[in-house]
C-alpha positions in Angstrom: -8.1 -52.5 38.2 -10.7 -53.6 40.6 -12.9 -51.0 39.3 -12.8 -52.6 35.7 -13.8 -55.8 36.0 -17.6 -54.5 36.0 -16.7 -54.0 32.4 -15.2 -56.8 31.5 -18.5 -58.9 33.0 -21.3 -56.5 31.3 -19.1 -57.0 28.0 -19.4 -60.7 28.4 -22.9 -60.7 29.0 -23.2 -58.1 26.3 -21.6 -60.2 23.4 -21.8 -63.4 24.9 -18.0 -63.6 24.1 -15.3 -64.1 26.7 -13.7 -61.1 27.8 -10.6 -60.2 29.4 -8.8 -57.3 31.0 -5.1 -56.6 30.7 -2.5 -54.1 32.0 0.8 -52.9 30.9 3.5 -53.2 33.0 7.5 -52.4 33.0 6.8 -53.0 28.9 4.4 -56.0 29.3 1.2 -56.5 28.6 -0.5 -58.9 30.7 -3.8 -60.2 32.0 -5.8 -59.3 35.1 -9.1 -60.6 34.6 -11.1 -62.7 32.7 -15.1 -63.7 32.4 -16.5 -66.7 30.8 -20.4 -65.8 30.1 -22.8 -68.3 31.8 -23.5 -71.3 29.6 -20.7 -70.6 27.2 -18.6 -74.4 26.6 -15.9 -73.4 24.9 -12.6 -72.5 26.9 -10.0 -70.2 25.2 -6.7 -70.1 26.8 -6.0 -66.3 28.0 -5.8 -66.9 31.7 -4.9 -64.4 34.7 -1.0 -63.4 34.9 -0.3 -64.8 31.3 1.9 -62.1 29.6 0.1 -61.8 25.9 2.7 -61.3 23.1 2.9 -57.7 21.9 3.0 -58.1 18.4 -0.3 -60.2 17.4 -2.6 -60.1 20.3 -5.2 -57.4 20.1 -4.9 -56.4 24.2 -1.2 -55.9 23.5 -1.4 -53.6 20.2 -4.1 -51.5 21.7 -2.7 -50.1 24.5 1.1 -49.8 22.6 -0.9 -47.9 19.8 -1.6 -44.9 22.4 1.9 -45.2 23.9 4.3 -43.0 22.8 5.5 -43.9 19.2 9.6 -43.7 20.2 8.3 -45.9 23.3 5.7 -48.5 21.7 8.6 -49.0 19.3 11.0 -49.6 21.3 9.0 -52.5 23.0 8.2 -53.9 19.3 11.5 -54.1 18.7 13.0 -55.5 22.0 9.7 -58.4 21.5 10.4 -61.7 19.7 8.0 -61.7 16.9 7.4 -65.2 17.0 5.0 -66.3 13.9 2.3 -68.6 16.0 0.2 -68.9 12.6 0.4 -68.1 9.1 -1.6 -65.0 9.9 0.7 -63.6 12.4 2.7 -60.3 11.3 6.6 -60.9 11.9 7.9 -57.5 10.8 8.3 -54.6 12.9 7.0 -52.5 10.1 3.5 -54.0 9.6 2.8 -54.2 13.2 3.9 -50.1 13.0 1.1 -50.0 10.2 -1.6 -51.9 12.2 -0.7 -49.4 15.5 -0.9 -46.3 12.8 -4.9 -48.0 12.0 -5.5 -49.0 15.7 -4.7 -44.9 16.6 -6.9 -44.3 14.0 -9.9 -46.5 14.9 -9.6 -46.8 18.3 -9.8 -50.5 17.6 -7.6 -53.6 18.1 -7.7 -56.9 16.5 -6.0 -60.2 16.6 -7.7 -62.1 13.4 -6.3 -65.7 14.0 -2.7 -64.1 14.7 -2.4 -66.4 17.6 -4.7 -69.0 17.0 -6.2 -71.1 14.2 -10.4 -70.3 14.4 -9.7 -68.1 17.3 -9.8 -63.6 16.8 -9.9 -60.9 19.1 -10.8 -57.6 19.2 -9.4 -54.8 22.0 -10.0 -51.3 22.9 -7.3 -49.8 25.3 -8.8 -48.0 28.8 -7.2 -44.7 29.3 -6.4 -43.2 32.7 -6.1 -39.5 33.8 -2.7 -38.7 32.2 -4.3 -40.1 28.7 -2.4 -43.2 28.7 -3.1 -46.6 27.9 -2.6 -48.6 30.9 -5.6 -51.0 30.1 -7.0 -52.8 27.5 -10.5 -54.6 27.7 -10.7 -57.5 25.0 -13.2 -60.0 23.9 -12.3 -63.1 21.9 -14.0 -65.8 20.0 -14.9 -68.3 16.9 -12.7 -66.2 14.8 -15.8 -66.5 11.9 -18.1 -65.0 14.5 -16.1 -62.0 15.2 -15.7 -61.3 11.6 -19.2 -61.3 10.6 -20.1 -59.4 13.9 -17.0 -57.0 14.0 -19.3 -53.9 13.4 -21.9 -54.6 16.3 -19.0 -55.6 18.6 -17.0 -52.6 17.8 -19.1 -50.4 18.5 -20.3 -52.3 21.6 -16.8 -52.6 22.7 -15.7 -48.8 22.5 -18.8 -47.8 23.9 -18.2 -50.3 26.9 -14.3 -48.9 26.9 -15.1 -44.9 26.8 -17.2 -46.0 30.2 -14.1 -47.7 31.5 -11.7 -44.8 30.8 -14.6 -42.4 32.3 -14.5 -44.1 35.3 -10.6 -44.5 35.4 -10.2 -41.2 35.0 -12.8 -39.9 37.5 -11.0 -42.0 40.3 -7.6 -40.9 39.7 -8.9 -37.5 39.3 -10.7 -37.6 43.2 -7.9 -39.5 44.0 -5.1 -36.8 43.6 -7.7 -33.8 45.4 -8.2 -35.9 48.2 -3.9 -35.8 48.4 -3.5 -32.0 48.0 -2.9 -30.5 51.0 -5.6 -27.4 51.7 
């Protein structure tokens, strides 16, 4: 995970959003990293080790999108689908919907699902097996994102395809340099 957080900083100084990295783990999703850009005031609360709820943060649904469906359902269902605002999706079914669009688009969002004035957007970071073990997410005024969600999509998957490159080069050198010639 090391290797990402070169991502996660460009992204920030990119968008001049705050950016995180997060990682799933035994059916949680959780963070690694985070960068504040320089000269940015405002704090948001996403901090290193908090676990991020599955069903309404944007770093969550976009790496259970690429899991496998019988599997990234399993983990909506065993999560407590608490509604933090009136935004927030409580039913297993919608969230299903959203991972069906997030498959499609490549994109994640959390649009004040957590938060009052606060959205997120997430792309997941594939490794060599194709899975979704990584997200890389940027949050902000949740106004902001809205009007800019074009520009920082295409930002963020372009800065998340480099991610995954790189993830999957290493683990690809990695298992050579472990065959035995």
């Amino acid at each position: 995970a090391g290797l990402l957080t070169h991502y996660c900083d460009v992204l920030a100084e990119r968008t001049g959003l705050y950016t995180f990295l997060c990682r799933i783990n035994e059916g949680e999703v959780y963070c690694i990293y985070t960068k504040q850009p320089d000269g940015m005031r405002k704090k948001y609360f996403v901090h290193v080790g908090q676990r991020m709820p599955l069903h309404c943060t944007a770093a969550a649904k976009s790496i259970i999108a690429f899991l496998p469906q019988k599997e990234g359902m399993r983990l909506l269902q065993g999560n407590a689908m608490l509604p933090f605002t009136q935004q927030t999706k409580t039913e297993v079914d919608a969230v299903a919907d959203e991972l069906r669009d997030i498959r499609t688009s490549g994109v994640a969002f959390c649009l004040e699902e957590l938060e009052v004035g606060v959205s997120g957007m997430s792309v997941p970071v594939f490794i060599a097996d194709g899975k979704a073990a990584f997200s890389i997410s940027l949050l902000g005024d949740a106004a902001f994102i809205w009007q800019q969600r074009e520009a920082l999509t295409q930002e963020l998957i372009r800065v998340g395809c480099q991610a995954s490159e790189q993830m999957r080069s290493v683990q690809l050198l990695t298992s050579v340099k472990t065959v035995k010639w």
